[in-house]
Jmol script that loads the backbone (N, CA, C; Angstrom):
load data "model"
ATOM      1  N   UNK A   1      -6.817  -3.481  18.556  1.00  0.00           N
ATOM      2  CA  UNK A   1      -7.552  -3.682  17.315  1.00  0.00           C
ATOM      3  C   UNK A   1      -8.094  -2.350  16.821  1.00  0.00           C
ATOM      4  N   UNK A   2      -8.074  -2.198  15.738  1.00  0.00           N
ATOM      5  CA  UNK A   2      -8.629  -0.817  14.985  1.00  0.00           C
ATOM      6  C   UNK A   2     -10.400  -0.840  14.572  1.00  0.00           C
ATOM      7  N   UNK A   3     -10.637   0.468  14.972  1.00  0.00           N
ATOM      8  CA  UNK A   3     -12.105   0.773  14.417  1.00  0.00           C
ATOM      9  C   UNK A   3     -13.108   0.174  13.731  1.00  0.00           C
ATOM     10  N   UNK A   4     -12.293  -0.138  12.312  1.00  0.00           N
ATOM     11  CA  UNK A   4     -12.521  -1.126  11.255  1.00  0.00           C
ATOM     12  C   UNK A   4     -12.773  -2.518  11.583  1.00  0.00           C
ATOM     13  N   UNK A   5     -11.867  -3.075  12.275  1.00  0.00           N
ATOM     14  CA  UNK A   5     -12.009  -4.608  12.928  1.00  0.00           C
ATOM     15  C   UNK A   5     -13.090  -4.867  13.797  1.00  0.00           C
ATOM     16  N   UNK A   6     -13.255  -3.827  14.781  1.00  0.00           N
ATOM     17  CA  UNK A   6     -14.656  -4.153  15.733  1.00  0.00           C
ATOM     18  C   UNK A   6     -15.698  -3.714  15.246  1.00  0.00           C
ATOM     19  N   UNK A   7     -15.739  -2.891  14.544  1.00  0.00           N
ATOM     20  CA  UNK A   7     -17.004  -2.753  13.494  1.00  0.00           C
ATOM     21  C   UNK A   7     -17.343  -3.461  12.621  1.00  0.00           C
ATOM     22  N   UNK A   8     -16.497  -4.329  11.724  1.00  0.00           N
ATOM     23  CA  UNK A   8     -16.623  -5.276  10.705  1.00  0.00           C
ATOM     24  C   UNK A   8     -17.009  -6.679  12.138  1.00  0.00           C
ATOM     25  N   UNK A   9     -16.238  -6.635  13.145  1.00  0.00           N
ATOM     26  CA  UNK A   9     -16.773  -8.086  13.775  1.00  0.00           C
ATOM     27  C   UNK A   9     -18.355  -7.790  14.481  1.00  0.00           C
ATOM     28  N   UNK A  10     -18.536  -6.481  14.920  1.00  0.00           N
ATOM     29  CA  UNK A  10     -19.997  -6.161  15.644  1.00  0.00           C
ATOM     30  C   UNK A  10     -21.150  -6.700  14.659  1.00  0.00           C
ATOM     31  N   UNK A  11     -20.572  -6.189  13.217  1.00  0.00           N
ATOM     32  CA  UNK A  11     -21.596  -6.629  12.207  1.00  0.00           C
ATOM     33  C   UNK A  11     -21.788  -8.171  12.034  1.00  0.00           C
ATOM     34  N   UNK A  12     -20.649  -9.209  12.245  1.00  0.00           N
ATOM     35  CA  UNK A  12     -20.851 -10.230  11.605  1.00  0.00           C
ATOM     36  C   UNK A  12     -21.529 -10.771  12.792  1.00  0.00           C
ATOM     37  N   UNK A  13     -21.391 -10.235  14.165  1.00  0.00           N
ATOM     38  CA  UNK A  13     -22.059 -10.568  15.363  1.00  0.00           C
ATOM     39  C   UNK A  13     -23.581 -10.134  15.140  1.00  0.00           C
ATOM     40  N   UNK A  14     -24.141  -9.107  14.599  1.00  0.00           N
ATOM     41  CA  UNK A  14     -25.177  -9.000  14.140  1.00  0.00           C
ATOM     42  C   UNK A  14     -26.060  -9.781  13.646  1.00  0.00           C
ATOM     43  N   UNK A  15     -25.285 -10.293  12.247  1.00  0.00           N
ATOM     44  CA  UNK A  15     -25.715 -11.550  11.341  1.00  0.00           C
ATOM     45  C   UNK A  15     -26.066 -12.319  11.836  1.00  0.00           C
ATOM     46  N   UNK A  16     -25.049 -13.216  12.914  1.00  0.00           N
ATOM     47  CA  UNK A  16     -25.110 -13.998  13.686  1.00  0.00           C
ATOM     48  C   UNK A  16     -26.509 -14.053  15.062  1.00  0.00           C
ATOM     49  N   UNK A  17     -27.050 -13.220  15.055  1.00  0.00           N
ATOM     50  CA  UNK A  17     -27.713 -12.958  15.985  1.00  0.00           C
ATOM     51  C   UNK A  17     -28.993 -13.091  15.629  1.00  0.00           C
ATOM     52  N   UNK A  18     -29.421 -12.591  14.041  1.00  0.00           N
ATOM     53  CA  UNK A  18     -29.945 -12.626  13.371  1.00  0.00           C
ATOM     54  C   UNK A  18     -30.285 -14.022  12.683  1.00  0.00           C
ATOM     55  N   UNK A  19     -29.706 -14.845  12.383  1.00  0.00           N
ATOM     56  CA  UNK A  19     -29.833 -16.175  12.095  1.00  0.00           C
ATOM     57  C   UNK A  19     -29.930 -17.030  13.283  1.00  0.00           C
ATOM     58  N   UNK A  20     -29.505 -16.686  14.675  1.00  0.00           N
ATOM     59  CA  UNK A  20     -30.293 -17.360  15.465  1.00  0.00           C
ATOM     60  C   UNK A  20     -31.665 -17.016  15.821  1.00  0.00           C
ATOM     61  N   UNK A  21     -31.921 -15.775  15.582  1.00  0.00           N
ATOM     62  CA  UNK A  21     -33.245 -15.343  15.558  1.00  0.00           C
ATOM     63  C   UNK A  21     -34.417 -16.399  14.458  1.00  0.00           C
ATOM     64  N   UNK A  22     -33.974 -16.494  13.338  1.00  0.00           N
ATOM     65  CA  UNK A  22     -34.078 -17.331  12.438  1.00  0.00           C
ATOM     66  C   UNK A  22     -34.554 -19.003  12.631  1.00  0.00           C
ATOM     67  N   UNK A  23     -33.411 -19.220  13.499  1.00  0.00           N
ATOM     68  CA  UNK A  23     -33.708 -20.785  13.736  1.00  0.00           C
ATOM     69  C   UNK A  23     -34.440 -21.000  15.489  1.00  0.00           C
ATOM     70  N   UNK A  24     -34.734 -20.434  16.068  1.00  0.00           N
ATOM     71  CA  UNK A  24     -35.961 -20.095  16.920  1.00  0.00           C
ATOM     72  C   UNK A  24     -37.341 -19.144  16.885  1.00  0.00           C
ATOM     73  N   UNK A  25     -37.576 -18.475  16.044  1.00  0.00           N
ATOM     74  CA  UNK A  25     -38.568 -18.351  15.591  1.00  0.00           C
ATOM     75  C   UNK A  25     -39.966 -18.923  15.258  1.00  0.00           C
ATOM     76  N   UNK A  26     -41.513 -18.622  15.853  1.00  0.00           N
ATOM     77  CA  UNK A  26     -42.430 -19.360  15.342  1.00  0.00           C
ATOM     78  C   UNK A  26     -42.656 -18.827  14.487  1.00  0.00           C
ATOM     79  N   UNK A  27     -42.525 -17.310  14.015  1.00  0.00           N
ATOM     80  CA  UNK A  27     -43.518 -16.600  13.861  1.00  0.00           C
ATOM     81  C   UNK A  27     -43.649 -16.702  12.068  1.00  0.00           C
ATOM     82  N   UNK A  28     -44.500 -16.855  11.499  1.00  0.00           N
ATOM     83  CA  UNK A  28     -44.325 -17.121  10.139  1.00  0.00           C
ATOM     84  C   UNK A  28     -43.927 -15.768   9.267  1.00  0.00           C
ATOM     85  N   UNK A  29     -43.056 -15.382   8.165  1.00  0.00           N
ATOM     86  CA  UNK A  29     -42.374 -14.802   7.663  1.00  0.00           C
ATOM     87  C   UNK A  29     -41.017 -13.988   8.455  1.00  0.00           C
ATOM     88  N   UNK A  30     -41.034 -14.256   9.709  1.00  0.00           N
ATOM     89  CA  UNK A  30     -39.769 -13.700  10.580  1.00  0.00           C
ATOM     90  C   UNK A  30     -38.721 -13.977  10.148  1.00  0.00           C
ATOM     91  N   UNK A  31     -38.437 -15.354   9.234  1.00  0.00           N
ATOM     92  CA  UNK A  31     -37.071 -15.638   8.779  1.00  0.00           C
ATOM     93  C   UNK A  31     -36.395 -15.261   7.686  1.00  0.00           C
ATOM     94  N   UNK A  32     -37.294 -14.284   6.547  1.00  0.00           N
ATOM     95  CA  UNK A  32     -37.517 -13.972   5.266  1.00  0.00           C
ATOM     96  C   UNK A  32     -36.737 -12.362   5.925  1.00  0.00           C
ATOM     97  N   UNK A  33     -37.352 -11.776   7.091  1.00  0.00           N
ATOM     98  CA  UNK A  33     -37.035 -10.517   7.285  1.00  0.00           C
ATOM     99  C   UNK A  33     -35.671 -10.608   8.023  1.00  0.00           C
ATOM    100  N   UNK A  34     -35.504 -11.480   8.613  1.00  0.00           N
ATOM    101  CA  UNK A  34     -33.986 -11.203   9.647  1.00  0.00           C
ATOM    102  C   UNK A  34     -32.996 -11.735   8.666  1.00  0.00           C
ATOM    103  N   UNK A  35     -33.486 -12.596   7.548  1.00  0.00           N
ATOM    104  CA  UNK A  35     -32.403 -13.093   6.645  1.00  0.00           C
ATOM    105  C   UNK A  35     -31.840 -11.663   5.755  1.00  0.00           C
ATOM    106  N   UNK A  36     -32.519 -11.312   5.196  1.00  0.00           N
ATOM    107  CA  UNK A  36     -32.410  -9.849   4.600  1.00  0.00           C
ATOM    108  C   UNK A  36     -31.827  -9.147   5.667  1.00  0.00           C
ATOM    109  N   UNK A  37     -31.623  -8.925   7.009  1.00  0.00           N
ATOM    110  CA  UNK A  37     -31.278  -7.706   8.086  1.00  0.00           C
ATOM    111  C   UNK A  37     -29.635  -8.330   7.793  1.00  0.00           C
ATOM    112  N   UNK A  38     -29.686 -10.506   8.017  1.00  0.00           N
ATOM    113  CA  UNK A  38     -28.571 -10.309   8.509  1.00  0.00           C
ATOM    114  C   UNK A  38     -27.312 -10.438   7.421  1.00  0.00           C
ATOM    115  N   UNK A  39     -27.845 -10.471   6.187  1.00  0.00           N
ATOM    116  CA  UNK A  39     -26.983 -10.158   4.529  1.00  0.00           C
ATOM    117  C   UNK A  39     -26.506  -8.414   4.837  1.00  0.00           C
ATOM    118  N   UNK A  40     -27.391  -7.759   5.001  1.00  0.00           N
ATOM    119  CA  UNK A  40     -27.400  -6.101   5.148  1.00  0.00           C
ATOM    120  C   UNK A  40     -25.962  -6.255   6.397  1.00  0.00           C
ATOM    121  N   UNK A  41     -25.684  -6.785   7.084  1.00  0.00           N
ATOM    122  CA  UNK A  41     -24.873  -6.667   7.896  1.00  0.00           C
ATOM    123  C   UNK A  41     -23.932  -7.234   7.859  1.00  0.00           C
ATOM    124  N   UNK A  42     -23.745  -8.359   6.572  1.00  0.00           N
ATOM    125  CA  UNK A  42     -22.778  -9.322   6.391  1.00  0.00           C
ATOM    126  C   UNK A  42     -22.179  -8.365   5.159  1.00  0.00           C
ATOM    127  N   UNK A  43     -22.901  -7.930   4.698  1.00  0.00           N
ATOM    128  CA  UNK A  43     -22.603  -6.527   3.355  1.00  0.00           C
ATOM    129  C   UNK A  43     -21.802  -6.113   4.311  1.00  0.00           C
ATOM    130  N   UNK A  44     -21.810  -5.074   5.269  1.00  0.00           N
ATOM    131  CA  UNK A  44     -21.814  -4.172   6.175  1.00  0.00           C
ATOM    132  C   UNK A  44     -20.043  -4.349   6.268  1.00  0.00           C
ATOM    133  N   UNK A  45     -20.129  -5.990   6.824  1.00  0.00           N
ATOM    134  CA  UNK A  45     -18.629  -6.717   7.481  1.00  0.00           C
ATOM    135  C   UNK A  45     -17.560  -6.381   6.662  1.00  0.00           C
ATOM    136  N   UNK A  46     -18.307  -7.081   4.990  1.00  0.00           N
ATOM    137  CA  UNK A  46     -17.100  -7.474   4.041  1.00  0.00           C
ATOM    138  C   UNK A  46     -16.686  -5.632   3.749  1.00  0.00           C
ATOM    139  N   UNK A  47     -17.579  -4.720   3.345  1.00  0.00           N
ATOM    140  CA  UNK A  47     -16.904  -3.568   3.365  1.00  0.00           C
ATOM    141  C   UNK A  47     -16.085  -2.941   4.434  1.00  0.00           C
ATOM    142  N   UNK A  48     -16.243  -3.503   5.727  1.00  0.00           N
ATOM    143  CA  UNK A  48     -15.338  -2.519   6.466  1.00  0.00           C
ATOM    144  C   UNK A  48     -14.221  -3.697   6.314  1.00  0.00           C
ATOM    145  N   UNK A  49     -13.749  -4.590   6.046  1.00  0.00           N
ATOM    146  CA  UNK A  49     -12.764  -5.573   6.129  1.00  0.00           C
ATOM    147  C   UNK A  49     -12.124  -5.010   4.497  1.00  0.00           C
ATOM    148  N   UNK A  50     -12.635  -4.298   3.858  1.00  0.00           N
ATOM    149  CA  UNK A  50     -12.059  -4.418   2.778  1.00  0.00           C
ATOM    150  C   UNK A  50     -11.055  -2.818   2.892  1.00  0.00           C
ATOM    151  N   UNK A  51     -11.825  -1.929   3.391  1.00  0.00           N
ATOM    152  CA  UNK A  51     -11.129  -1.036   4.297  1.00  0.00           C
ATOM    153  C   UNK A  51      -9.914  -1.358   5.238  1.00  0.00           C
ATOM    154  N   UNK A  52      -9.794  -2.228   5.619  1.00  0.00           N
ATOM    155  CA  UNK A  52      -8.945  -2.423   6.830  1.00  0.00           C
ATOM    156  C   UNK A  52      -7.555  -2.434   6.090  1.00  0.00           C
ATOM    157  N   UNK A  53      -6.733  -1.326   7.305  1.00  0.00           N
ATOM    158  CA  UNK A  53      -5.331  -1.561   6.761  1.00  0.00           C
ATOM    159  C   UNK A  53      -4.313  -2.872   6.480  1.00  0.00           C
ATOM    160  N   UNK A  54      -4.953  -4.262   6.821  1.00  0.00           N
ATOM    161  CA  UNK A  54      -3.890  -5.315   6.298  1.00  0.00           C
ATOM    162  C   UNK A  54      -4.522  -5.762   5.236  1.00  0.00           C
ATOM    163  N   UNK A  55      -5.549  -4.617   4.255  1.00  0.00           N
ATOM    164  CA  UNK A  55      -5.454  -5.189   3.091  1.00  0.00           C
ATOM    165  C   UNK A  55      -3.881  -4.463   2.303  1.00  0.00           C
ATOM    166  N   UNK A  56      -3.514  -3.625   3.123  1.00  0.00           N
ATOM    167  CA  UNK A  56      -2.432  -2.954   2.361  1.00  0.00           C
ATOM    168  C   UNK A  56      -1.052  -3.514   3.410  1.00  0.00           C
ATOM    169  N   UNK A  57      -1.051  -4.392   4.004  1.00  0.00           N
ATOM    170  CA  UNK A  57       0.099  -5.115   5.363  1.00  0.00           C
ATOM    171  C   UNK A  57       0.719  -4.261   5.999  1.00  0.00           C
ATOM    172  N   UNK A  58      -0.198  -3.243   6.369  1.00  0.00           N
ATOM    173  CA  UNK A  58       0.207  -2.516   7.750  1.00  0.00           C
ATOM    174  C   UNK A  58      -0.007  -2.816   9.195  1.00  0.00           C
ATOM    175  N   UNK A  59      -0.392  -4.218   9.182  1.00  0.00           N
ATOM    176  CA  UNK A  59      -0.732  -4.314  10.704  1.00  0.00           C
ATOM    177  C   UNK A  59       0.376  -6.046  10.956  1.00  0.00           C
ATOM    178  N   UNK A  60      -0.024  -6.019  11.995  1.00  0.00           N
ATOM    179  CA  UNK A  60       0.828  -7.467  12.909  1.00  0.00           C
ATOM    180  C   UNK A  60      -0.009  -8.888  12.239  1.00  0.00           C
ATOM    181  N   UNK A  61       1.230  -9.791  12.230  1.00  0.00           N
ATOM    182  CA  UNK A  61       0.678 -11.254  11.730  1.00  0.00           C
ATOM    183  C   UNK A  61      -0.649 -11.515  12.527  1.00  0.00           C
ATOM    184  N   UNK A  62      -0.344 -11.076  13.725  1.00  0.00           N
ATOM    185  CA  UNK A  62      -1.722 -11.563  14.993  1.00  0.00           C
ATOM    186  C   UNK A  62      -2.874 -10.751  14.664  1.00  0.00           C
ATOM    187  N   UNK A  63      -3.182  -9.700  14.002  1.00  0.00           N
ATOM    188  CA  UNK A  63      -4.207  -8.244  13.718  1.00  0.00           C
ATOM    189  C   UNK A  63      -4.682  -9.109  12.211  1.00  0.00           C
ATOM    190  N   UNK A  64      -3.697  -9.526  11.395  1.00  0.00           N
ATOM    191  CA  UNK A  64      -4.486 -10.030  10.147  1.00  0.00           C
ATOM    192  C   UNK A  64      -4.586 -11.509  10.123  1.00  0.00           C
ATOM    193  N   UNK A  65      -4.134 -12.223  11.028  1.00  0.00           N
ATOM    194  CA  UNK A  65      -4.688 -13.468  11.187  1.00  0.00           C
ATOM    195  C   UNK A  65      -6.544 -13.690  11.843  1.00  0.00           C
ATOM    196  N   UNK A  66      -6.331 -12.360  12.986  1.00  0.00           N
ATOM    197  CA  UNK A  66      -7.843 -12.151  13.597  1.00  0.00           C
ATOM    198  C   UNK A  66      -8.574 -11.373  13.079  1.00  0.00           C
ATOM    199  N   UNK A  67      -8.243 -10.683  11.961  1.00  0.00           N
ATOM    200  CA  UNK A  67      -9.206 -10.144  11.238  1.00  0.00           C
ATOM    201  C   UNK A  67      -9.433 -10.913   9.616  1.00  0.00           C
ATOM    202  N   UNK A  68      -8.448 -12.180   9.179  1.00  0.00           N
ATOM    203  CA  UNK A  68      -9.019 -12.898   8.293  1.00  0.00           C
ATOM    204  C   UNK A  68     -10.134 -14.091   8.671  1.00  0.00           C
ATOM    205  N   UNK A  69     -10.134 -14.111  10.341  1.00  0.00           N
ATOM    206  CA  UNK A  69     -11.223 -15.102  11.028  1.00  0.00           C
ATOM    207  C   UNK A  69     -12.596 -14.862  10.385  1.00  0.00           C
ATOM    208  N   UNK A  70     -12.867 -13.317  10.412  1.00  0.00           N
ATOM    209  CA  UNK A  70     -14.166 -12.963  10.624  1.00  0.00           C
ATOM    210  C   UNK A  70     -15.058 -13.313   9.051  1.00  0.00           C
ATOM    211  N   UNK A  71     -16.491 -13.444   9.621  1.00  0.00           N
ATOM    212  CA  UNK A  71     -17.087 -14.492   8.919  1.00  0.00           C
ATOM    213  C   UNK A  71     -17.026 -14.546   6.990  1.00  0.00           C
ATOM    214  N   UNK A  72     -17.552 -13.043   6.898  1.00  0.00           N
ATOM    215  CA  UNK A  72     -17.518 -12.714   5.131  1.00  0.00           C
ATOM    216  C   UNK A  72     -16.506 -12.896   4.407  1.00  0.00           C
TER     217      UNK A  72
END
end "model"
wireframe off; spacefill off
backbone 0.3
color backbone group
């Protein structure tokens, strides 16, 4: 997998981490701030995916099938 792909998935793993932060949380306004962290990182995803070479079909059916998975 290329640069682009584990960086665009680290981020959406971010998000993700971030919205579970979200739905365990007591703390009042915690969900207002990690929601904002985990958009900033879902931003983050869709630009490096838009970068990625199988927007131009240089990579394997299996490389752009697992990189059209990812969440954004």
């Amino acid at each position: 997998m290329s640069g682009t792909f584990d960086r665009a998935k680290r981020y959406c793993d971010r998000a993700n981490e971030c919205m579970q932060i979200i739905a365990t949380s007591q703390t009042p306004g915690t969900d207002a701030i990690y929601l904002l962290i985990a958009e900033h990182y879902l931003l983050l995803a869709a630009s490096e995916k838009r970068k990625h070479p199988c927007q131009t079909s240089n990579c394997s059916p299996t490389e752009q099938l697992a990189f059209d998975t990812l969440d954004p």
